[in-house]
C-alpha positions, 0 to 999 in steps of 0.5 A: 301920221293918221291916214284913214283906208276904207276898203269896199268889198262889193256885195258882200253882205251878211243878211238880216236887212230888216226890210229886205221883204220890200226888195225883189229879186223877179217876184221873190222878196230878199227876205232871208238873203245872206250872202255870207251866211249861205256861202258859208253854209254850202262850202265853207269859209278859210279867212282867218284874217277877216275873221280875227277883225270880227267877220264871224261876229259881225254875222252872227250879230246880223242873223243869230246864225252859227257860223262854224270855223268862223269863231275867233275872239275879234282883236278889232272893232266889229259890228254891222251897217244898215242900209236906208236909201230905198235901193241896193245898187253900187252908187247908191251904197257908196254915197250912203258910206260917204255920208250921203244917203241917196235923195231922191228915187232912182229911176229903173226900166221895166224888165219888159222888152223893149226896156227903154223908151223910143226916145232913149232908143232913138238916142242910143243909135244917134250916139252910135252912129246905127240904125238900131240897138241890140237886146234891148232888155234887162240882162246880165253881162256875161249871158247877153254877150253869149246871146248878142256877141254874134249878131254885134259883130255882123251888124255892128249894133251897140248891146244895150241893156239893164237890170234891176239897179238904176243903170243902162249898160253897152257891150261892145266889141273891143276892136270891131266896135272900137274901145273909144267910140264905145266911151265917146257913145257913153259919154253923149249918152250918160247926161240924158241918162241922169237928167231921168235920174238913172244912176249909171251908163256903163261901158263894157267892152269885150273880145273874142270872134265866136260865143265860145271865145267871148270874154269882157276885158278890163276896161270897163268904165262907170258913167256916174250921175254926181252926188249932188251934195258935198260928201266924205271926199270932199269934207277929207279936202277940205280938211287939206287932206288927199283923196286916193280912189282905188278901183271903180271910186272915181267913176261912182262919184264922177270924181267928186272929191277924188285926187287920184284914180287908180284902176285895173284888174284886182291884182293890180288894184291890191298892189295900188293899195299895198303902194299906197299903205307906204307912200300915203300922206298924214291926213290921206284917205284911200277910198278902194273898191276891191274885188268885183266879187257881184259881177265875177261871183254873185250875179253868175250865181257861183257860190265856189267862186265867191268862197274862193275870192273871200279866201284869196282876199283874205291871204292878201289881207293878212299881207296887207294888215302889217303895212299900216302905220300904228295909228292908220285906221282901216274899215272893212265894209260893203256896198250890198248884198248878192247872195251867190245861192239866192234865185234870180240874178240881181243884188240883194238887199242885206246888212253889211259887216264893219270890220275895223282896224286901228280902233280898240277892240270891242262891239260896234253894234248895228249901225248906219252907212253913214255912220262909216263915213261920220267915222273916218271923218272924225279919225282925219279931224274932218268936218262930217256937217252933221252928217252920221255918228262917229262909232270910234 
């Protein structure tokens, strides 16, 4: 009954990106970014699971740093993958895991204000049905609501703004706004947005009637550009295998290759997950993004938080692991970094542990992204077209 599980846990990188000196966060390079590594280094990890898979390897591997309470001999496969598509947002991780390394340069918007052109502008408020946008510049979810929440529910004004990936995000209230015109907006909005090769619309909705009461709801919708070549879901059909999505998957390849879409908050998502190790058929792959641990921890720069949502994962997975069948595969990876203790809001451009279960025991090395995909494709007999190296 071989079934593959790959489980990304976003942005959680381990350091050592050999060319993080060409990435930024504002002016300062991401040369020396380590997501794990810092967390570790100010307050300390418990995550016996993840680490009897190889995490603490998989670390030292990566940046020859010591990694204390992180030394368990690995009973699994471990090592750590390198990134080669020039950027460090979430499609573009994604499609390099699922055998497909980004083919063209993303389009980014200036961290100016105004960020967008005239013509985007003009389109925006089209979409909406006002007579203009807010903010309007690069921004992060949580602090542009604080900033425009009010002024949006006066006005009745979409929140439009960016960051450093390749993605134009609206906020919008919930209620007043409304979820659906919210969707419908993004919807007329994101092909404008791809034909400029801008990776992502995304819709986020919120609550709340004052700054003090504000909160983003999880609702939250992905309007992805398709990859524009066939990629490990796909290869996983063709080989007449199901493709499970959990959490943001479908959204990130526009449903390319995805059977079912599961979503919701996190603890919903595990649960997805836990129904799935007993329901999933021979030859399935489930394909999960599992903790937005960038949006909630990284990106607000909260090295608590972060620690204590590895520490939760990590309960759950020890939950999880003995409801895999003897010859289930499961890989345990990234999409990027977002070092919690980095200056500057935005991803960084780290290598990301490969955890594996289901494989032996042993050292992987340093290895592709695509390589994960040409792996789990060769686990489920699938055609992988050339595409990676299996490390099973």
């Amino acid at each position: 009954m071989a079934r593959a599980f790959l489980i990304v846990l976003d942005s959680v990188g381990c350091g050592g990106a050999p060319d993080a000196c060409d990435f930024f966060n504002g002016d300062l390079p991401d040369t020396g970014a380590n997501t794990l590594g810092h967390i570790l280094a100010k307050r300390g990890l418990n995550v016996p699971n993840l680490d009897a898979l190889g995490l603490g390897a998989a670390m030292r591997l990566s940046t020859e740093i010591e990694t204390p309470g992180l030394d368990a001999v690995p009973y699994g496969r471990w090592g750590v993958a390198r990134e080669i598509s020039q950027g460090k947002d979430t499609p573009l991780g994604h499609w390099e895991l699922a055998g497909l390394p980004v083919p063209w340069e993303w389009t980014y918007f200036p961290d100016a204000t105004p960020a967008f052109p005239d013509a985007l502008t003009q389109a925006l408020c089209r979409a909406a049905g006002t007579e203009g946008i807010l903010c309007n510049a690069h921004s992060n979810g949580i602090k542009v609501i604080d900033d425009f929440g009010e002024e949006h529910l006066k006005s009745g004004w979409p929140i439009c703004y960016t960051s450093a990936d390749s993605v134009l995000q609206i906020a919008a209230h919930e209620e007043v706004f409304g979820y659906e015109r919210l969707l419908q907006m993004c919807r007329e909005i994101a092909p404008i947005l791809h034909d400029m090769r801008v990776g992502r619309v995304i819709a986020r909705p919120f609550v709340g009637t004052t700054r003090a009461d504000f909160k983003r709801t999880p609702k939250r919708r992905d309007f992805a550009i398709s990859p524009p070549e066939p990629v490990l879901t796909n290869w996983v059909q063709d080989a007449g295998g199901t493709v499970h999505g959990v959490g943001k998957i479908g959204d990130i390849f526009s449903m390319a290759g995805i059977d079912t879409s599961t979503k919701g908050p996190d603890i919903d998502l595990m649960h997805a997950l836990d129904g799935l190790a007993e329901t999933a058929g021979h030859g399935d792959f489930v394909f999960a993004n599992l903790v937005e641990f960038d949006t909630d921890y990284g990106h607000r720069r909260d090295v608590e938080g972060y620690g204590a949502a590895l520490e939760r994962f990590d309960v759950w997975l020890g939950q999880f692991l003995p409801r895999l069948a003897p010859d289930d595969l499961l890989i345990l990876t990234a999409d990027h970094g977002n070092d919690p203790s980095w200056p500057g809001t935005d991803h960084t451009r780290e290598q990301v542990p490969v955890l594996v279960h289901g494989a032996g025991v042993g050292e992987i090395g340093v290895c592709g992204f695509v390589d994960v995909g040409a792996s789990i494709a060769a686990h489920l007999g699938a055609k992988s077209h050339g595409i990676g190296r299996s490390f099973l």
